[in-house]
N, C-alpha and C positions, 0 to 999 in steps of 0.2 A: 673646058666645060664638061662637066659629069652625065652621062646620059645610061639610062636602060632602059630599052627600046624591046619591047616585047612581040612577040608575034606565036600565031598559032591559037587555038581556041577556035570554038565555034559552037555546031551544033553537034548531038550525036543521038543516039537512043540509050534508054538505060542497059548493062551492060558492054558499052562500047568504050573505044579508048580514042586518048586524043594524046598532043604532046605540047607543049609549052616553050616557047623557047626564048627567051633574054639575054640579049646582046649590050655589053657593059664596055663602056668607052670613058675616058678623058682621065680617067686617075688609073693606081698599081692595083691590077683585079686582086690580087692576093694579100691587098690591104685587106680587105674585112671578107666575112662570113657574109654568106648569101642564104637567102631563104624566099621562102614562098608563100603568101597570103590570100585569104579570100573571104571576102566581103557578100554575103546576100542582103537582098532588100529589108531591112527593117531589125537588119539582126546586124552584131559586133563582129568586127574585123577578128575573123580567127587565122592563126599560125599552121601553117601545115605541116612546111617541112625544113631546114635549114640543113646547109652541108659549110664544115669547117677547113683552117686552112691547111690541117690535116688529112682531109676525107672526110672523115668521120661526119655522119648523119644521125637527126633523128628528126621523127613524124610524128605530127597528133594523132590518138589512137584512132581518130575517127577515117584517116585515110592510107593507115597502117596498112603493109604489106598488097595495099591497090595500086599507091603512086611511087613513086621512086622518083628522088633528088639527084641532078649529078651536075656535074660543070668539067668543061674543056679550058681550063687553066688559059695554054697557048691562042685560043679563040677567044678570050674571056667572054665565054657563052654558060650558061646557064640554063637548065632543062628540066621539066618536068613532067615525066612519061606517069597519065594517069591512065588506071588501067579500071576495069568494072566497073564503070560510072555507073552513079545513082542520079537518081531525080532530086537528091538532096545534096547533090554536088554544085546545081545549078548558083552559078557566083560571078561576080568581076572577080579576077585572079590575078595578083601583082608581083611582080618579086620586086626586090628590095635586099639593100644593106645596109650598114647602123646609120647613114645619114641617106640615103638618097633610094627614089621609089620609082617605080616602074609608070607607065602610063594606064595597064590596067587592059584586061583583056576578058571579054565573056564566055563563059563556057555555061550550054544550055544542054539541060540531059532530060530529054522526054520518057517518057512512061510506057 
């Protein structure tokens, strides 16, 4: 059974950092790319970040050079250190690979 099981998120203030973390079980982690998504209230599922089975990353401009993508291969953990939060960060936040999604975690960034 395929599971990514998320943990981390919460609250913070604007400017503050939080970290994200995704824990991938039941299949070969280095079968697919991983990435990270987020969802606010009323608005479309956007893309943030994804890392390959390369390394190699990239980010939507909008959290360009705040968040950084990485993964621990041996731990098939997956991470997402955001950094400067805004108050328009505020989202459910999932990771995910080409078939299977996380449970989904809030991150709330006040003003």
């Amino acid at each position: 059974q395929v599971n990514l099981v998320q943990s981390g998120g919460g609250s913070v203030q604007s400017g503050g950092s939080l970290r994200l973390s995704c824990a991938a079980s039941g299949y070969i982690y280095s079968q697919y790319s991983m990435g990270w998504f987020r969802q606010a209230p009323g608005k479309e599922r956007e893309g943030l970040a994804a890392i390959f089975s390369d390394g190699t990353t990239t980010y939507a401009d909008s959290v360009k050079g705040r968040f950084t993508i990485s993964q621990d291969d041996a731990k098939k953990m997956l991470y997402l250190q955001m950094n400067s939060l805004k108050p328009e960060d505020t989202a459910m936040y999932y990771c995910a690979n080409a078939r299977y999604w996380g449970q989904g975690t809030q991150v709330t960034v006040s003003s």
